[in-house]
N, C-alpha and C positions, 0 to 999 in steps of 0.2 A: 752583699751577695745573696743572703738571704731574702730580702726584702725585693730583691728582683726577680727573684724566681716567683715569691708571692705574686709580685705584680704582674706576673706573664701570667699565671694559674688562674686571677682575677678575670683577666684579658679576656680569656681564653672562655672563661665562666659567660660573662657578658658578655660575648661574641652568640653564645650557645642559646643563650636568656633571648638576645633579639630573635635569631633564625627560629630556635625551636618553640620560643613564646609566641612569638608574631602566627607563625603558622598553627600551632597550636590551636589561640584564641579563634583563628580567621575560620579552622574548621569548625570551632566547640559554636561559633555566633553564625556559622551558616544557615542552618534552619531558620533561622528571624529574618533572617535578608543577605544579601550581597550587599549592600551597601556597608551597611553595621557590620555587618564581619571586616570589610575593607578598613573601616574607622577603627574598630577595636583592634585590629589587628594591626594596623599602621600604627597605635599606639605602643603596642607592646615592643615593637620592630624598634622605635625611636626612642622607647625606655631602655631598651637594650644598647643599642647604637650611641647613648649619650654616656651610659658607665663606659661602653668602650674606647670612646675620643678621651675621658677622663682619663683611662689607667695608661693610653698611648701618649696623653700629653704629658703623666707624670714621669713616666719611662725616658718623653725625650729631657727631660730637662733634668734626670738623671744621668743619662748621655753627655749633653751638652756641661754640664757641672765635672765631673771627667775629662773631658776633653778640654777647659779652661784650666782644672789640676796640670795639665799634664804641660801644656801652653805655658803656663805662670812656671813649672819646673824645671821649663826648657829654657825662659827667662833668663833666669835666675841664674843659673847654669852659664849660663850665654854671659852674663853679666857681671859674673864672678871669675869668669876669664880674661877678661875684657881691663878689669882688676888689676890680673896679677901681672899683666903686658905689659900696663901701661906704668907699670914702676920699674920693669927693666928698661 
């Protein structure tokens, strides 16, 4: 529980790093050119954007590991009833 709340506050962190870094740099490298401010600042945007695919991919596959918990319990479940039938 803990560790997901982290990983949304992460998220959320490098969500902010792309938008507000990208635009950030693109204004601080405008005087040198438009071009350089587009590169540098396309860089920051995609440094940004690749923690954020990280903490989204870790998220689903914390999702998905849950959802197999709960699958496998329902199993189990299923399966132990399935049990108790088949000896009456």
């Amino acid at each position: 529980m803990r560790f997901e709340k982290i990983l949304s506050l992460l998220q959320g962190a490098s969500l902010a790093l792309a938008i507000a870094g990208g635009s950030y740099t693109f204004f601080t490298f405008l005087p040198f050119g438009i071009i350089l401010a587009l590169i540098v600042g396309l860089f920051f945007f995609l440094f940004g954007s690749f923690f954020f695919i990280m903490f989204e991919m870790a998220q689903y596959q914390i999702d998905k590991m849950d959802e197999l918990k709960k699958q496998t319990y329902l199993l189990e479940k299923l399966s132990q009833n399935d049990q108790k039938l088949s000896y009456h």
